[in-house]
N, C-alpha and C positions, 0 to 999 in steps of 0.2 A: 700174242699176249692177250688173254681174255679179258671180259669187259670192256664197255662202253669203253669210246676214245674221245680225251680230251685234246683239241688243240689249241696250242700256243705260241708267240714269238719271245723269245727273250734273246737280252744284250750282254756281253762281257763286256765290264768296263774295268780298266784296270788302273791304276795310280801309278805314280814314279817310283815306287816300289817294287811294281811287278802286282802287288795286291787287287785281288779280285771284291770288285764288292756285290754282296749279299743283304738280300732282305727276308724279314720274315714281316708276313700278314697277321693282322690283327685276328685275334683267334684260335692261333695254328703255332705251333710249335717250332717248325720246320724251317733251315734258312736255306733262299733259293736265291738262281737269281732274278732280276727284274723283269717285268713284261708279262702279259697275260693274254687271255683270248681275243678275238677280234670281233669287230663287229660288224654289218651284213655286209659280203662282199667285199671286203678290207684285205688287201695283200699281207702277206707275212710282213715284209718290211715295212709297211706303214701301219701295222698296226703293232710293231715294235716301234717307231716313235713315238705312235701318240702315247703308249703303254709307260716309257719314259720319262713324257713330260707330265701327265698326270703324278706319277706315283716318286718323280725325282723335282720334277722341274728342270728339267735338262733339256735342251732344244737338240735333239740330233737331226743328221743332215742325211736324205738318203742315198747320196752319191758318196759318202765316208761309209755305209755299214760294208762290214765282210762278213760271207758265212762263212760260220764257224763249222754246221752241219743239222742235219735234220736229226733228232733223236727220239729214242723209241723207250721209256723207262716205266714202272709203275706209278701211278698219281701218291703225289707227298700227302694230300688232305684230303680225299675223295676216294676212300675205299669200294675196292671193286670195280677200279676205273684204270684204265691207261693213258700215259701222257706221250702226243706227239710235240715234239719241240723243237719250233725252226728257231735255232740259236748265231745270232750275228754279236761282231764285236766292235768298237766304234771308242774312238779315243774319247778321253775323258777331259770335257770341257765346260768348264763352270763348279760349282759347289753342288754335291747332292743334297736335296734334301729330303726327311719325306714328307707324304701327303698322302691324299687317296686313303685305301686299303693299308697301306704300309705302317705295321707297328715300331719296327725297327730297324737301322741297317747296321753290319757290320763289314769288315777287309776281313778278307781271306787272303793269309802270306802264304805261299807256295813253300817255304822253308821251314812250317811249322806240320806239327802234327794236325790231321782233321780232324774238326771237332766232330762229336756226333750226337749232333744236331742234324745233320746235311740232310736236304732231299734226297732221294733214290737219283733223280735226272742230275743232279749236280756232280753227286758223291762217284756215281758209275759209269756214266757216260760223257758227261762235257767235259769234267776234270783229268779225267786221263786223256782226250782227244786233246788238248791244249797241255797237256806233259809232253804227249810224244805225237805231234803233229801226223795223221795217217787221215787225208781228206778226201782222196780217192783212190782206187786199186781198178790198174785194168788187167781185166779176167780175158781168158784165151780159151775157148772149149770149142767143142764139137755143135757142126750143124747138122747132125743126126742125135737121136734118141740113143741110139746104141741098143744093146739089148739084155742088159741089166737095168731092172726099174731102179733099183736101189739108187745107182749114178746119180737118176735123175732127183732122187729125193735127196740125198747128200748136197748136190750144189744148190737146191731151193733152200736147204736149211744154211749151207753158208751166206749164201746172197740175205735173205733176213736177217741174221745175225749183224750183218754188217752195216745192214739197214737198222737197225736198230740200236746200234753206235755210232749211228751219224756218220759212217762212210760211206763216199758214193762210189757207185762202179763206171767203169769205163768199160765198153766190148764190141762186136765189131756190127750191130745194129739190125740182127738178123730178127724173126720171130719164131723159125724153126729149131727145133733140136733140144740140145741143154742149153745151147745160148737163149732161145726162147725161155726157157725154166729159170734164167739166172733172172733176165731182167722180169719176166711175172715174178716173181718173189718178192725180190727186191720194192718194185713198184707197189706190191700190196702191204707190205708193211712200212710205207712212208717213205723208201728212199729217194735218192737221185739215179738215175740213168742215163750215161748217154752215150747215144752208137754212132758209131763211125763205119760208114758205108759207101762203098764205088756204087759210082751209077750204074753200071752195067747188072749191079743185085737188084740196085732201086729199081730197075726197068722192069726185073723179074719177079717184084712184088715181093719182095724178100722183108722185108724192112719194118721191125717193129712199129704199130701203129702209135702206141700209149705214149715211147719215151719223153723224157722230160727234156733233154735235146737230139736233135739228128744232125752228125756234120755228113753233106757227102761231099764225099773225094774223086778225084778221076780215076786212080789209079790202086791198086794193091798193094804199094811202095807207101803211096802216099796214107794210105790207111793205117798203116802200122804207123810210120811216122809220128801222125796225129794222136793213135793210142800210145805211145810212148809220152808224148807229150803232156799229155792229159791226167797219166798214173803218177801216182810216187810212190807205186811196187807194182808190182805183174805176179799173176798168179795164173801159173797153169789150170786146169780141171781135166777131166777125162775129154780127148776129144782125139782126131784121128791128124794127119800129116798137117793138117793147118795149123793144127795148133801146135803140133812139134816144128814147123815153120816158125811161129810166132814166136814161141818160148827159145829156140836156139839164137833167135836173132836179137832177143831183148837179155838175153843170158853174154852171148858175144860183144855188144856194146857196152854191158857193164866191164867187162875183162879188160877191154881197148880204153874204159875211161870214158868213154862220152855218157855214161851217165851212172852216178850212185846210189840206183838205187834195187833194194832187195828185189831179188826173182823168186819163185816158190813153185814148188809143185803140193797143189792139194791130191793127196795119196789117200785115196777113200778105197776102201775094198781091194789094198794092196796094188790098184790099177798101175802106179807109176816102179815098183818094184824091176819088172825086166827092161826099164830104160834107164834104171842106180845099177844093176847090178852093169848093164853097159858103159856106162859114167865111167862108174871104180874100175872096170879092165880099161878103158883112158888112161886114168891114173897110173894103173901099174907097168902099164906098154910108154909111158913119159909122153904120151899127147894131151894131155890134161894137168896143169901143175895142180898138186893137191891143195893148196890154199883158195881155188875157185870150185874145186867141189865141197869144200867144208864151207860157200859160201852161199851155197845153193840151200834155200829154206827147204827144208822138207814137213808136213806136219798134216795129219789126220784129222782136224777136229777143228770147226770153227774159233774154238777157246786159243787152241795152241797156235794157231797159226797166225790168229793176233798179236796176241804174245812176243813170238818170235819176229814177225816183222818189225813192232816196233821196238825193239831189242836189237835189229838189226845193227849191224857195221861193218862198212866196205873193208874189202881188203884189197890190198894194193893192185893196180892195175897192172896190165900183164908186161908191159916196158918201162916200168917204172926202176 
């Protein structure tokens, strides 16, 4: 996104309602929500309370915040500028009032039409991330380049996109290949990262240096494990037996039940085409019931593939 970058922390607080509340600054038009930039050396989360009790008089507690996610949207008052936005959500305790900067605040009912009014970051990014819960996705790709560029530039534009709707990625913590291309992407335009790596890769210098966390595991069992654990979807990308490894076996647990949540092939440059058309002869030889291949996301384009993840709905498990 061009233009200088703003950062900020802001809080979802919500009322017995479900209601979101929003303020607009004096000045400004626009209703956002609370919190603002930090000052020198100030972590996101503490400089989301002090932001708080200035502009609410609210005391929040930093052991109550949750991220909500890192967001990437244009600046609501500051043209020609982009806003990075660490957004946490922290129950609501006491009376707001305002103060500070704050001209006004209002509740945002979730049951109502949006007004518009909204910020770009409110309106496009945190309100749908809190509609349909999608906090992190662990990606499955290749530890080669391969040798189409294009690959590589299709998952750098997903990993950004993603990053710049505040979801973070989950992957297996390498720095070579298209797994190196996911998390640089990702990590330059704001997001989270974090790799899950056996020691026996760490030994061989394998291991992204930048990420925002690194688990290592002992084992290659244990890795996936971990990245299961850590997603609430999996998405394949172009990548060679490991990752048809990875994805048959987080596509299999979803069938068995131990866990519900959406698998996906990103199909960029028709890559995943001769491993569908393999699927569907599954299906018609009765080793695949067709209800898990109509369960399998399929989707081209950073847009769709959001979309349909969070659209998603299991379908019955395979002994049910």
């Amino acid at each position: 996104m061009p233009g200088p970058t703003i950062t900020v922390s802001a809080v979802v607080l919500r009322d017995d309602q479900g209601r979101v509340l929003t303020v607009r600054k004096r000045g400004t038009t626009r209703f956002m929500l609370p919190g603002g930039k930090p000052e020198a050396d100030e972590s996101p989360d503490r400089t989301a309370v002090r932001e708080i009790a200035e502009e609410l008089g609210l005391e929040l507690r930093l052991d109550r915040l949750e991220l909500v996610g890192r967001f990437r949207s244009e600046a609501a008052n500051e043209a020609g500028h982009s806003l990075l936005s660490t957004v946490y959500s922290h129950p609501l305790e006491g009376v707001p009032t305002v103060a500070a900067e704050i001209e006004e605040m209002r509740w945002l009912s979730p049951d109502e039409p949006l007004p518009a009014d909204l910020a770009p970051m409110l309106e496009f990014r945190v309100l749908p991330a809190l509609a349909s819960p999608l906090r992190t996705v662990t990606v499955f790709t290749g530890a080669s380049a391969g040798t189409d560029a294009r690959l590589g530039e299709a998952v750098a534009e997903l990993a950004t996109h993603l990053a710049d709707h505040g979801i973070a990625i989950a992957y297996g913590g390498g720095h070579v290949g298209l797994m190196g291309r996911v998390a640089d992407a990702a990590l330059a335009a704001g997001g989270l990262v974090t790799g899950v790596i056996p020691q026996h890769l760490l030994d061989r210098e394998l291991a992204h240096p930048g990420l925002t966390d690194l688990h290592v595991v002992d084992t290659m069992h244990q890795r996936k494990q971990r990245m299961t654990e850590l997603g609430d979807a999996f998405v394949a990308l172009p990548g060679g037996i490991g990752t048809l490894e990875e994805l048959f076996e987080a596509w299999t647990w979803q069938q068995l039940g131990l866990h519900a949540k959406p698998v996906a092939l990103y199909d960029v440059g028709g890559f995943w085409q001769p491993l569908l058309a393999m699927v569907d002869s599954m299906v018609d030889k009765g080793f695949l019931d067709a209800r898990f291949r109509e369960s399998l996301v399929v989707a081209g384009s950073p847009e769709e593939l959001l979309g349909l993840l969070r659209g998603w709905h299991p379908a019955l498990e395979k002994w049910s």
